[in-house]
C-alpha positions as CSV (number, residue, x, y, z in Angstrom):
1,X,31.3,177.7,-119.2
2,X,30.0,179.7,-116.5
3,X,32.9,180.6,-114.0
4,X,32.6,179.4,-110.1
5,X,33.6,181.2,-107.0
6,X,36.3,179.5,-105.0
7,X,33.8,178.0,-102.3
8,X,32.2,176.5,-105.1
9,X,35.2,175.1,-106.9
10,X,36.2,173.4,-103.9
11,X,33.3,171.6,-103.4
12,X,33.1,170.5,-107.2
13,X,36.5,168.7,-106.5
14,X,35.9,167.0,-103.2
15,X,32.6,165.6,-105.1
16,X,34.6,164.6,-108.0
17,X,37.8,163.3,-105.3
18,X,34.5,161.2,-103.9
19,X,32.6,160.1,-106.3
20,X,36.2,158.8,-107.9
21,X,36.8,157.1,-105.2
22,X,33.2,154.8,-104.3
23,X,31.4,155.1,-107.4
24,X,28.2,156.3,-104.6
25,X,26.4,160.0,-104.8
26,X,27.6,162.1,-102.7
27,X,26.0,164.3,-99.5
28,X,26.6,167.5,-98.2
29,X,27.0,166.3,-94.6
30,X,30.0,163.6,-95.3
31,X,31.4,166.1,-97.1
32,X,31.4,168.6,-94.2
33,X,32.1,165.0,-92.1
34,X,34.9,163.9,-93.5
35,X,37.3,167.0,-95.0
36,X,36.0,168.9,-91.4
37,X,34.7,172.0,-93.7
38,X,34.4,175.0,-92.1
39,X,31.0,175.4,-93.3
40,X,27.8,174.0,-92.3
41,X,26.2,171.2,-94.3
42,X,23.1,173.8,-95.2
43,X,25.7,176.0,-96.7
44,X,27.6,173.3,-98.9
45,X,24.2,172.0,-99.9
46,X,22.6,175.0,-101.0
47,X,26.4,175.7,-102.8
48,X,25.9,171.9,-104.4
49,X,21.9,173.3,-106.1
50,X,23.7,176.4,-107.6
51,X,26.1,173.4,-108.9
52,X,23.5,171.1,-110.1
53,X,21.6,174.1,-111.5
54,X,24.2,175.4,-113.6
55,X,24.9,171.5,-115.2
56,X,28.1,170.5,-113.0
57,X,26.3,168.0,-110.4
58,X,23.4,165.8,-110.9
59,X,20.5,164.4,-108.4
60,X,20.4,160.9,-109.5
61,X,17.2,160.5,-107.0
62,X,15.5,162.7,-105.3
63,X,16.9,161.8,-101.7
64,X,20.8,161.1,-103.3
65,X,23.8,163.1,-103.0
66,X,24.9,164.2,-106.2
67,X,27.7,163.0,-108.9
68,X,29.3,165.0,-111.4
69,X,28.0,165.6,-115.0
70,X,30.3,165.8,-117.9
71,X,30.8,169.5,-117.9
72,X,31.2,169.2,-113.8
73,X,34.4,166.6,-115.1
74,X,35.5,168.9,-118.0
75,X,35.3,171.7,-115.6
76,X,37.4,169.7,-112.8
77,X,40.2,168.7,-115.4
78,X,40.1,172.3,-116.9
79,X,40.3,174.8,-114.1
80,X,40.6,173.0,-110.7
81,X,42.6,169.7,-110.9
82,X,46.0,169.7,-109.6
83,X,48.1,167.2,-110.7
84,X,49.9,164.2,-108.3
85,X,53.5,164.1,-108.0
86,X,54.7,161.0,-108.5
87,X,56.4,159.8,-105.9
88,X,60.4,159.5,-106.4
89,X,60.8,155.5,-105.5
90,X,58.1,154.9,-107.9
91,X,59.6,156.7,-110.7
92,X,62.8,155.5,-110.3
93,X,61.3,152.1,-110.2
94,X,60.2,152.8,-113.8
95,X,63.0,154.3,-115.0
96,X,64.8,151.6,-113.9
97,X,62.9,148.8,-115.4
98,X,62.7,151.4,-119.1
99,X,66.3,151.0,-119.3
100,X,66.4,147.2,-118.6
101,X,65.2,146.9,-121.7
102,X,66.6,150.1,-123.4
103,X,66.8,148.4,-126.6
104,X,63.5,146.5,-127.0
105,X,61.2,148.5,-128.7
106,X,58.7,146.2,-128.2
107,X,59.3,145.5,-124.3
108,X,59.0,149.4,-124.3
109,X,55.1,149.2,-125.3
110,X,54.1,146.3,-122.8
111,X,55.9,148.0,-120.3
112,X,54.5,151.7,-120.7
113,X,50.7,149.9,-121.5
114,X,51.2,147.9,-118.3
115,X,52.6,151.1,-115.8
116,X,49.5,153.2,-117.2
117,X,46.6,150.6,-116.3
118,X,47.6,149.8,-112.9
119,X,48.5,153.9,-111.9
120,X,45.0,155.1,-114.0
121,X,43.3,151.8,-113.1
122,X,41.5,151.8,-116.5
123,X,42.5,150.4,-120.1
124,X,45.9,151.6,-121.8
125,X,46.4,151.7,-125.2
126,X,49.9,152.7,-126.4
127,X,51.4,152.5,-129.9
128,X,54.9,152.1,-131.0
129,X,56.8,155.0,-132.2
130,X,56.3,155.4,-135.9
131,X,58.5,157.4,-138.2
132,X,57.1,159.9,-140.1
133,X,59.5,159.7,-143.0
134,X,60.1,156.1,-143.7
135,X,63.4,155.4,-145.5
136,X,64.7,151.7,-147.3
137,X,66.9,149.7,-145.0
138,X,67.0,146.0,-145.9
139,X,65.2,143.1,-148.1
140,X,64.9,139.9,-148.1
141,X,63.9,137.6,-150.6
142,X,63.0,133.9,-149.5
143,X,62.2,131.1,-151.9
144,X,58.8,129.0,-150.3
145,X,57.5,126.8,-153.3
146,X,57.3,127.0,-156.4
147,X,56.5,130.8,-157.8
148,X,55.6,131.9,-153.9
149,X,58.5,133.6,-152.1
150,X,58.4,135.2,-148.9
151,X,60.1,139.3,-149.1
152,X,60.6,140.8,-146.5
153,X,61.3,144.2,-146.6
154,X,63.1,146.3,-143.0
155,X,62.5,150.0,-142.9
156,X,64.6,152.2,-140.7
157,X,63.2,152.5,-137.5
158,X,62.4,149.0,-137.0
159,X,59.6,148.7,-138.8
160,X,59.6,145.0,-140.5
161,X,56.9,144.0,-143.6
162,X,56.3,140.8,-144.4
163,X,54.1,139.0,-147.8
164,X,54.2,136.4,-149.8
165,X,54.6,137.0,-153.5
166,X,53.8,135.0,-155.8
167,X,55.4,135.6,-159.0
168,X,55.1,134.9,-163.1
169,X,57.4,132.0,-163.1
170,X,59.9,130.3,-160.5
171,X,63.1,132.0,-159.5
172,X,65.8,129.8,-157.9
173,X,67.2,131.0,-154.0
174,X,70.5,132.0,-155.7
175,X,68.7,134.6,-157.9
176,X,66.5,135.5,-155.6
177,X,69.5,136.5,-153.1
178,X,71.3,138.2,-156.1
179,X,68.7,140.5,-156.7
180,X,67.8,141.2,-153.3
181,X,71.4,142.0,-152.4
182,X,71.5,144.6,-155.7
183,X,68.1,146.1,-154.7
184,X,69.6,146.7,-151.0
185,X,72.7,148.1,-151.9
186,X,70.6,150.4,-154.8
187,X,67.7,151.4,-152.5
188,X,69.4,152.1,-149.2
189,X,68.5,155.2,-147.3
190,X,65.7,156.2,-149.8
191,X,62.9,157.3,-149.2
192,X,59.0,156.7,-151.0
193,X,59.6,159.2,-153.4
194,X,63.2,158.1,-154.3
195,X,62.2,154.7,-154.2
196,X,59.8,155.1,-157.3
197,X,61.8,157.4,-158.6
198,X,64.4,154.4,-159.2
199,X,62.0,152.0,-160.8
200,X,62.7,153.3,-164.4
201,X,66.4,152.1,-163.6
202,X,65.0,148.3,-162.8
203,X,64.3,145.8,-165.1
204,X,62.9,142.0,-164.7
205,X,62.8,140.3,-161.6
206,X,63.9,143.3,-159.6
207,X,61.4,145.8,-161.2
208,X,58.7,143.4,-160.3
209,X,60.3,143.2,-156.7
210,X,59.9,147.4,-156.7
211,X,56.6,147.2,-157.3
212,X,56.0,145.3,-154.6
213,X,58.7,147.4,-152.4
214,X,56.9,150.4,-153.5
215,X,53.4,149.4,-152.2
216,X,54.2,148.2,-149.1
217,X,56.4,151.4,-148.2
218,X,53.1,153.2,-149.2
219,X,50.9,151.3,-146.3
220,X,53.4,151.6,-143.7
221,X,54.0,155.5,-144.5
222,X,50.4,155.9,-144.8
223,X,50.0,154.6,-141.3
224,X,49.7,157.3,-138.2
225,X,51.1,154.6,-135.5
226,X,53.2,151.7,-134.8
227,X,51.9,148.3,-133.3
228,X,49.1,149.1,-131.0
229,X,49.5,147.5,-127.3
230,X,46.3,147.4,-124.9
231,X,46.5,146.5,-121.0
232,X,43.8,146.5,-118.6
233,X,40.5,146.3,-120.3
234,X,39.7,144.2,-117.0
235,X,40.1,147.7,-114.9
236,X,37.8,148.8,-117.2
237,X,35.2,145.8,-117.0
238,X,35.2,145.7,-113.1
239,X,33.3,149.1,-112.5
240,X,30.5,149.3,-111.4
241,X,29.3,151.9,-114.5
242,X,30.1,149.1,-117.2
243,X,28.6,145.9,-115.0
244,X,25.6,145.6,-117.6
245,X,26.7,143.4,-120.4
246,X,25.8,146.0,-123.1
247,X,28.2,148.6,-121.5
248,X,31.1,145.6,-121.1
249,X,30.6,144.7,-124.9
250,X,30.6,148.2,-126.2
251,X,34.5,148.6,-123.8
252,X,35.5,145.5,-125.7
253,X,34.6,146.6,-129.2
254,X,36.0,149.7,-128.6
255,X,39.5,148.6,-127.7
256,X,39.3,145.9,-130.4
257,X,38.3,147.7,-133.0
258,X,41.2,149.0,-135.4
259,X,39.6,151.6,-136.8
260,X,37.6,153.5,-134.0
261,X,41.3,153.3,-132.3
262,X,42.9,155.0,-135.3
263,X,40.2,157.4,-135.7
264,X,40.7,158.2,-131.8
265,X,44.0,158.6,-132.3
266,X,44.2,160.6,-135.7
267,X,41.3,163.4,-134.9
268,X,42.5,163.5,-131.0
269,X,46.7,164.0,-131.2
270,X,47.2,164.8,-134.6
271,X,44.6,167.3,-134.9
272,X,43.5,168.4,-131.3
273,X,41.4,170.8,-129.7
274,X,43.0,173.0,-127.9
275,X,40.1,173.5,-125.0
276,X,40.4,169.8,-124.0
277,X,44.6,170.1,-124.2
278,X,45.8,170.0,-120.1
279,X,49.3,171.4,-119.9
280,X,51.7,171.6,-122.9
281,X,51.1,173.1,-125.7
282,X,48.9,171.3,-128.6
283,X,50.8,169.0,-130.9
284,X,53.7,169.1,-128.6
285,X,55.7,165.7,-128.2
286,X,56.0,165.6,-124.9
287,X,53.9,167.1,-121.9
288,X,50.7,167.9,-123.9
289,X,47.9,165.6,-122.3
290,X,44.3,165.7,-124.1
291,X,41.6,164.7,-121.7
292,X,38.1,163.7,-123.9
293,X,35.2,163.4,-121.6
294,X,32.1,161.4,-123.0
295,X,33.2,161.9,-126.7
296,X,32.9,165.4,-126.7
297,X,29.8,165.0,-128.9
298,X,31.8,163.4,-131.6
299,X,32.6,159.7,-130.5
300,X,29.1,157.8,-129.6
301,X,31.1,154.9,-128.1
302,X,32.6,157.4,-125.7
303,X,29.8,158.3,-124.5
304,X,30.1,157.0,-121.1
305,X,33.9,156.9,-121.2
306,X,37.1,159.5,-120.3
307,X,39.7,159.1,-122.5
308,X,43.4,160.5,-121.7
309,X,45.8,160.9,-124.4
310,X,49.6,162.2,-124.9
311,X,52.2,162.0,-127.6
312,X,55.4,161.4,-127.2
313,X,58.6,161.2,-129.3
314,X,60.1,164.1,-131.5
315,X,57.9,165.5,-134.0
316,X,58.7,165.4,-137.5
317,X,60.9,162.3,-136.8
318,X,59.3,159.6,-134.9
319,X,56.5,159.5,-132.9
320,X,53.8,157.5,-130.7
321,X,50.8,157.8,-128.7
322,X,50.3,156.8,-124.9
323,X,46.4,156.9,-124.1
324,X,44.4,155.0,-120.8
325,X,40.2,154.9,-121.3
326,X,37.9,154.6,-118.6
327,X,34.8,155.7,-116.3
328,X,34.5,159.7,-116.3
329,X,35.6,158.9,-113.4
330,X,39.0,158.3,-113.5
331,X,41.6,159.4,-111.1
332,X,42.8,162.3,-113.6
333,X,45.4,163.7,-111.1
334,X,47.5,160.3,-110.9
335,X,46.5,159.6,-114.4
336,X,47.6,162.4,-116.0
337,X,51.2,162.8,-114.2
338,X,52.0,158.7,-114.7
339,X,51.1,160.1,-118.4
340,X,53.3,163.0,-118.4
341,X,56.5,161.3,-117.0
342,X,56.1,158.2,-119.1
343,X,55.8,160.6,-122.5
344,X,59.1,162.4,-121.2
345,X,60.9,158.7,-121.2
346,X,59.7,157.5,-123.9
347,X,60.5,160.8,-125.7
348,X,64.2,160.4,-124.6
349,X,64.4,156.5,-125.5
350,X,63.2,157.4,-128.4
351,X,66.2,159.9,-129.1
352,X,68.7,158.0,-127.5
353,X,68.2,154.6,-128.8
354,X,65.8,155.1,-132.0
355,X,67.0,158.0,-134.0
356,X,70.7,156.2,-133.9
357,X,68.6,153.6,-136.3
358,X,66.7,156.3,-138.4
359,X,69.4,158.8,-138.8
């Protein structure tokens, strides 16, 4: 990445500021127009070629301004952007409504997801915080019809697992409590490894009920987030970059598919790279924000996309993810800070109010 004198930097970030701002190429003389440059238009337009040539700014026609390229964005987010404040009403605002609702995990995600789309004005995606060491809280066992029964096993944490069983011959409600009343007082505070290291203690009903105990505890431990909760995918669909329909369906399969989520968010926060870390230091819970610009050659479906991305939580404990995706040219200043303050809360909710449940 070839290094850029301060003249030149400048100019980088009023193109980006622009170009955020109308979506339009932009020209050397509104520049010098509108931010009353004390340079000629000659000057920042011969600066703006020396840009284009070494890959930051692009021509898009011949008589057009120019817009930034993705290494004119990575350079912008990398080693000129300075982050917005937030401003102290708005913050207490959200602090305010966070502890409304101190104790509803789930009013937590909708909350955070909606506070990100409207301050980033792009997509949010945020997952619940997941611990990383899941341990045995409670189980249910709920006669349905005939050999089905409903178990539903709590982990502490909050995470909940629901199926229906169906097993080798019908079991009244009364045994069915029983032995899910022995199996909760036997398994509490256990973790996967103690769990099936109990099993050779069960017999009948309740070492079938293990089995099944056992297996679900697997899939939830084996999962890197909670819930996932999405707002805004119309910010997202209402600029101008995505108004073909290809570009609209290829937003919507990307924030509706599962597993390009999970991939995003295992090879992004769990395993970043440190060049595209902004602030924080990589795999830190809080205040580490990851910036991905066009997929960084790895993500195709990112190719036209920005992606921002934080952790929050305490590591080693409990954890989630906070991300927003949209145009490369998204307002990375206000996007970032509504990012960093929002991992910070969530990071304390989560001690406050979380780890009372998981301790």
């Amino acid at each position: 990445m070839s290094d850029l004198t301060e003249r030149q930097k400048l100019i980088l970030a009023l193109v980006v500021r622009e170009y955020t701002r109308t979506a339009a190429p932009v020209g050397s003389r509104y520049l010098v127009e509108q931010y009353h440059l004390d340079m000629s238009s000659a000057t920042v337009r011969n600066e703006m070629s020396v840009l284009t040539e070494q890959g930051y700014l692009r021509q898009p026609h011949t008589s057009a301004g120019r817009v930034p390229t993705e290494e004119g964005y990575r350079y912008f987010v990398g080693r000129v952007l300075q982050e917005t404040v937030l401003p102290e009403t708005l913050r207490q605002t959200i602090r305010h409504q966070f502890y409304q609702t101190r104790h509803d995990v789930e009013q937590w995600m909708r909350l955070a997801a909606s506070v990100l789309a409207s301050q980033s004005r792009a997509a949010s995606v945020v997952t619940a915080p997941h611990p990383e060491t899941l341990r045995f809280k409670h189980l249910e066992l709920i006669s349905t019809r005939g050999r089905q029964v409903l178990m539903v096993l709590v982990l502490f944490g909050g995470e909940v697992r629901q199926r229906l069983l169906t097993l080798s011959e019908p079991v009244s409600q009364a045994q069915l409590s029983a032995a899910s009343n022995r199996l909760t007082a036997f398994l509490l505070e256990k973790d996967l490894d103690a769990i099936q290291a109990a099993r050779s203690q069960l017999q009948g009903l309740e070492l079938d009920i293990i089995d099944f105990v056992i297996e679900d505890t697997k899939q939830a431990q084996s999962s890197i987030s909670g819930e996932i909760y999405l707002d805004g995918l119309t910010n997202v669909l209402s600029e101008p970059e995505f108004s073909s329909s290809e570009d609209a369906r290829r937003a919507l399969r990307l924030l509706e598919e599962p597993s390009t989520l999970q991939d995003l968010l295992t090879r992004a926060v769990l395993r970043p790279n440190p060049d595209t870390v902004v602030g924080g230091a990589p795999g830190a819970a809080a205040n580490s924000v990851q910036v991905l610009i066009g997929g960084e050659g790895t993500w195709d479906e990112l190719r036209n996309f920005a992606v921002v991305l934080s952790p929050y939580g305490l590591p080693g404990q409990a954890t989630g993810t906070l991300g927003v995706l949209g145009p490369m040219r998204l307002p990375y200043g206000r996007t970032i800070s509504t990012m960093r303050f929002l991992s910070n809360l969530l990071s304390d909710l989560v001690h406050e109010t979380l780890l009372e449940d998981i301790s």
